[in-house]
C-alpha atoms as a printed R data frame, in Angstrom:
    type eleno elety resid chain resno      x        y       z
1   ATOM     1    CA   UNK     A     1 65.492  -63.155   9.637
2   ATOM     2    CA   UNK     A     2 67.787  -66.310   9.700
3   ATOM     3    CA   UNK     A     3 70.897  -66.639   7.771
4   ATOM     4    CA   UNK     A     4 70.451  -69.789   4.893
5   ATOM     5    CA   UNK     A     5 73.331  -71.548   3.731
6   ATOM     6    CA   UNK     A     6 72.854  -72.654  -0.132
7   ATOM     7    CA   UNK     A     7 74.844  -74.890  -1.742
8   ATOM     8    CA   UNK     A     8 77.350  -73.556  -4.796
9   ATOM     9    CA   UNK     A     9 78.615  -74.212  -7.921
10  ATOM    10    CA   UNK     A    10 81.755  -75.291  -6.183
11  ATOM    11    CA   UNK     A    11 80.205  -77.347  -3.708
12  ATOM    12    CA   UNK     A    12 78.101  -79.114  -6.433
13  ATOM    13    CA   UNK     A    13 81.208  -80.053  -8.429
14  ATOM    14    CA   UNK     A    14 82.933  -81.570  -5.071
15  ATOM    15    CA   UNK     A    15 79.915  -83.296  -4.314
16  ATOM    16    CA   UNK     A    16 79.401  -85.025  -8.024
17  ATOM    17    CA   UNK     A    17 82.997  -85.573  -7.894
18  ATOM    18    CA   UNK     A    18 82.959  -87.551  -4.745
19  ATOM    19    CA   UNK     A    19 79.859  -89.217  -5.800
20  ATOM    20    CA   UNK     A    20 81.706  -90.573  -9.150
21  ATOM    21    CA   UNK     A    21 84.725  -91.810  -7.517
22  ATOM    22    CA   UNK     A    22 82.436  -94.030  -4.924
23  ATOM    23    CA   UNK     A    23 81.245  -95.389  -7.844
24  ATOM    24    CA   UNK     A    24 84.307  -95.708  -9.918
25  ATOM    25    CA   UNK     A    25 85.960  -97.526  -7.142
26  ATOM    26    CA   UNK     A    26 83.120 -100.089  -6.660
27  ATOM    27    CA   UNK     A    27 82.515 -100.248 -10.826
28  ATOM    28    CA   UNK     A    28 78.892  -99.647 -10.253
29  ATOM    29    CA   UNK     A    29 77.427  -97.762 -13.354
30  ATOM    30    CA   UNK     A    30 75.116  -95.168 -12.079
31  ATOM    31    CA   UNK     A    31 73.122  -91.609 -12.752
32  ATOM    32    CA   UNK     A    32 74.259  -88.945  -9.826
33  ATOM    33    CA   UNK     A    33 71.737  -86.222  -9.346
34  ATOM    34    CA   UNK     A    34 72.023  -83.481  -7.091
35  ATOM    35    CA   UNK     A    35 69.238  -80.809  -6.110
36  ATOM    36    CA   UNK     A    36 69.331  -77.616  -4.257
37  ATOM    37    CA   UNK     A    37 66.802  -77.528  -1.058
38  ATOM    38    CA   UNK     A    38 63.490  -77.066  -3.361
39  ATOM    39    CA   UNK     A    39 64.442  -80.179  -5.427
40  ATOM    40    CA   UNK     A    40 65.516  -77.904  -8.346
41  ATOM    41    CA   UNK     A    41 68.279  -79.862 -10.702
42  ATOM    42    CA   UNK     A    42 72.233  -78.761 -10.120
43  ATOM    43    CA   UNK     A    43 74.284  -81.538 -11.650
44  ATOM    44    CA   UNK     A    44 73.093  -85.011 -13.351
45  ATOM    45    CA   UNK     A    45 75.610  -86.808 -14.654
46  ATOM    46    CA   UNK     A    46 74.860  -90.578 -16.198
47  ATOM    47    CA   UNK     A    47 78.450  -92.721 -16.135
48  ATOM    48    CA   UNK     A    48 78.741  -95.396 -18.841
49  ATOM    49    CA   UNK     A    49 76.990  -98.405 -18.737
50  ATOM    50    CA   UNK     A    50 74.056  -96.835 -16.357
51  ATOM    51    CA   UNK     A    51 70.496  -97.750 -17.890
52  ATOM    52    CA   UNK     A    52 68.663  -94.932 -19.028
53  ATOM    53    CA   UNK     A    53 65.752  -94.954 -16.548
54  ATOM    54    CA   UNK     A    54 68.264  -94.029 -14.167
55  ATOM    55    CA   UNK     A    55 68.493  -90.317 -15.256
56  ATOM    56    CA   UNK     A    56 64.894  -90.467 -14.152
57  ATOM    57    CA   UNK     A    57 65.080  -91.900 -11.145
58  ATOM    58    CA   UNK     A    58 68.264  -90.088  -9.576
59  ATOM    59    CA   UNK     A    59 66.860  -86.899  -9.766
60  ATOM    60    CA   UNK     A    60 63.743  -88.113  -8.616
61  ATOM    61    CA   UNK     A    61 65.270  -89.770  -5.445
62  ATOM    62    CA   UNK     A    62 67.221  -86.284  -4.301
63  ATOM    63    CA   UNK     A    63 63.941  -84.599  -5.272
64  ATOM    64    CA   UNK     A    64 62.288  -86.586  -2.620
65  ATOM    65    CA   UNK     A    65 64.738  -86.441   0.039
66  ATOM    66    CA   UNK     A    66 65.123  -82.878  -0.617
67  ATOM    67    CA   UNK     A    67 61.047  -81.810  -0.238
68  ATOM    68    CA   UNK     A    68 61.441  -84.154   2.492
69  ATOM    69    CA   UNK     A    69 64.524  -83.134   4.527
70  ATOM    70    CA   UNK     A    70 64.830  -87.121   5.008
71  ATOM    71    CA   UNK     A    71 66.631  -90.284   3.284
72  ATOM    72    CA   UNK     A    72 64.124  -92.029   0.546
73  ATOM    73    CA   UNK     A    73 64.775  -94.992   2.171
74  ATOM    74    CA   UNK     A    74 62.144  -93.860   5.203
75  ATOM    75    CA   UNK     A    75 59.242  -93.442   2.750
76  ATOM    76    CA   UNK     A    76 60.221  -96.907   0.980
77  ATOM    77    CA   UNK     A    77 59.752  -98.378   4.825
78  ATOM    78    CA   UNK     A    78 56.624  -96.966   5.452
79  ATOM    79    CA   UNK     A    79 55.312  -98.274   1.703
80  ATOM    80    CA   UNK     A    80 57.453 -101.473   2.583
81  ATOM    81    CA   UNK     A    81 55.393 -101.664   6.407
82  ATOM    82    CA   UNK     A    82 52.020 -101.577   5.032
83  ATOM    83    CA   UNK     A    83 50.932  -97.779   4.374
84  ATOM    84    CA   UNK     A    84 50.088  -98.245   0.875
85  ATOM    85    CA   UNK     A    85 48.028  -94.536   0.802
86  ATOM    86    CA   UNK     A    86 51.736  -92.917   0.938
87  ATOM    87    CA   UNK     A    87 52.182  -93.419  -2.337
88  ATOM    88    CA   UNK     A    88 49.597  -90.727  -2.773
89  ATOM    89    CA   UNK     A    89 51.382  -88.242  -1.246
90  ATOM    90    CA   UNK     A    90 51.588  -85.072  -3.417
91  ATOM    91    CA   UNK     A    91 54.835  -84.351  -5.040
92  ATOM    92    CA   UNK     A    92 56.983  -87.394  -3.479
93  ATOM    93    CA   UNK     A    93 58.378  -89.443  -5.972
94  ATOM    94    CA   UNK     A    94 61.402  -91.689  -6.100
95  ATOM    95    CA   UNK     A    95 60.527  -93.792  -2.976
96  ATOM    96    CA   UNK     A    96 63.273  -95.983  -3.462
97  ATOM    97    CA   UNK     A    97 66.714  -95.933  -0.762
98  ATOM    98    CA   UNK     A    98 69.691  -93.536  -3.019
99  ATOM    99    CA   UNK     A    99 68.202  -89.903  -1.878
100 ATOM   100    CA   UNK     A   100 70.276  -88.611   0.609
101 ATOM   101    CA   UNK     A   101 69.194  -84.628   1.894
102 ATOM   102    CA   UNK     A   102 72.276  -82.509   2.547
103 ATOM   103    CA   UNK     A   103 72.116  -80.743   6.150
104 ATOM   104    CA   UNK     A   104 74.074  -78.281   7.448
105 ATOM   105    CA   UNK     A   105 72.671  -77.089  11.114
106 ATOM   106    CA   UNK     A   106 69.625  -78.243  10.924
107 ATOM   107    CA   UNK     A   107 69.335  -76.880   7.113
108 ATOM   108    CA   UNK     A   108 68.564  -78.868   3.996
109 ATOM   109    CA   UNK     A   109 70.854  -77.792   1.540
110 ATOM   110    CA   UNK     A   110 69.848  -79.950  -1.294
111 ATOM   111    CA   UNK     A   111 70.000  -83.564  -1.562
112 ATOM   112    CA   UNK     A   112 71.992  -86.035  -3.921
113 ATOM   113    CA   UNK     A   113 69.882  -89.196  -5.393
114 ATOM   114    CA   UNK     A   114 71.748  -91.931  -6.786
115 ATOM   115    CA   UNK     A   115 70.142  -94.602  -9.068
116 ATOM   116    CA   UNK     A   116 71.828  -97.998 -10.705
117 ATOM   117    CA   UNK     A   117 72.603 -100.347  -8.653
118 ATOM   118    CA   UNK     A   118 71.156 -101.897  -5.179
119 ATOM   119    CA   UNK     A   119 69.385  -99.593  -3.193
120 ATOM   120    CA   UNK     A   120 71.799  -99.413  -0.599
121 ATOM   121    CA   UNK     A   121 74.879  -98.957  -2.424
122 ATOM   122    CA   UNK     A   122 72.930  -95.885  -4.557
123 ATOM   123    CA   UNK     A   123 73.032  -94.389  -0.752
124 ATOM   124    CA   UNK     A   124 76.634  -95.168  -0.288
125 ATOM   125    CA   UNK     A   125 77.835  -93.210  -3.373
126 ATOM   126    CA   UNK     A   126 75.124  -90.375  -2.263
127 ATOM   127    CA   UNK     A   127 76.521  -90.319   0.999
128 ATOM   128    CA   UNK     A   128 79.838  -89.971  -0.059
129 ATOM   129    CA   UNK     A   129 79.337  -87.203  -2.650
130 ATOM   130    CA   UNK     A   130 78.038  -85.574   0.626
131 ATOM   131    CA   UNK     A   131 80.747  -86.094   3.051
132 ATOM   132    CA   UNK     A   132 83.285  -84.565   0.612
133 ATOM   133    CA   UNK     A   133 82.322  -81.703   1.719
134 ATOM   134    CA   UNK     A   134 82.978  -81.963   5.611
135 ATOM   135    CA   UNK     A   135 80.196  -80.503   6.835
């Protein structure tokens, strides 16, 4: 048997933390969501101003990159590159750049999805609700 890290309580609240002062700092109203490593719901948290379809599509996004072990933003490439049938693709939802998987030696922990504002900024807050905790 193999030893699996998992992420806790703690680690959630450092992560959404992180996540929300990215945001604050840039004033970009968005929906944080962060999943453990089977894409179950931890944390959601919707700042002011955020539209409401972006409580669907955070979790959605760290859903994705959880099941996945992979940023969204690959499966909005391959849509974006021509292979249309993806979006088939059993339980995969959220294709959109702003899931980010959390790995920890060659583990996916969970992932964070970020939704609100352009695609690649959603990463940026996911990324740095992530790297708050040093892994």
């Amino acid at each position: 048997m193999k030893t699996k890290h998992v992420l806790q309580a703690s680690d959630v609240k450092t992560i959404a933390a992180a996540a929300e002062a990215e945001a604050l700092k840039n004033n970009w109203a968005v929906t944080i969501a962060i999943v453990d490593d089977g894409g179950h719901l931890l944390a959601l948290q919707r700042l002011d101003g955020a539209a409401p379809i972006s409580s669907h599509i955070a979790p959605a996004k760290a859903h994705t990159a959880a099941l996945g072990q992979r940023e969204t933003k690959v499966y909005e490439d391959i849509i974006n590159n021509g292979r249309y049938a993806f979006l088939t693709a059993p339980e995969v939802k959220g294709m959109l750049e702003g899931g980010v998987p959390i790995m920890k030696d060659g583990q996916c922990l969970g992932a964070v999805g970020v939704s609100g504002v352009k695609s690649n900024e959603d990463a940026q807050v996911a990324k740095a609700g992530i790297a708050a905790l040093g892994l």
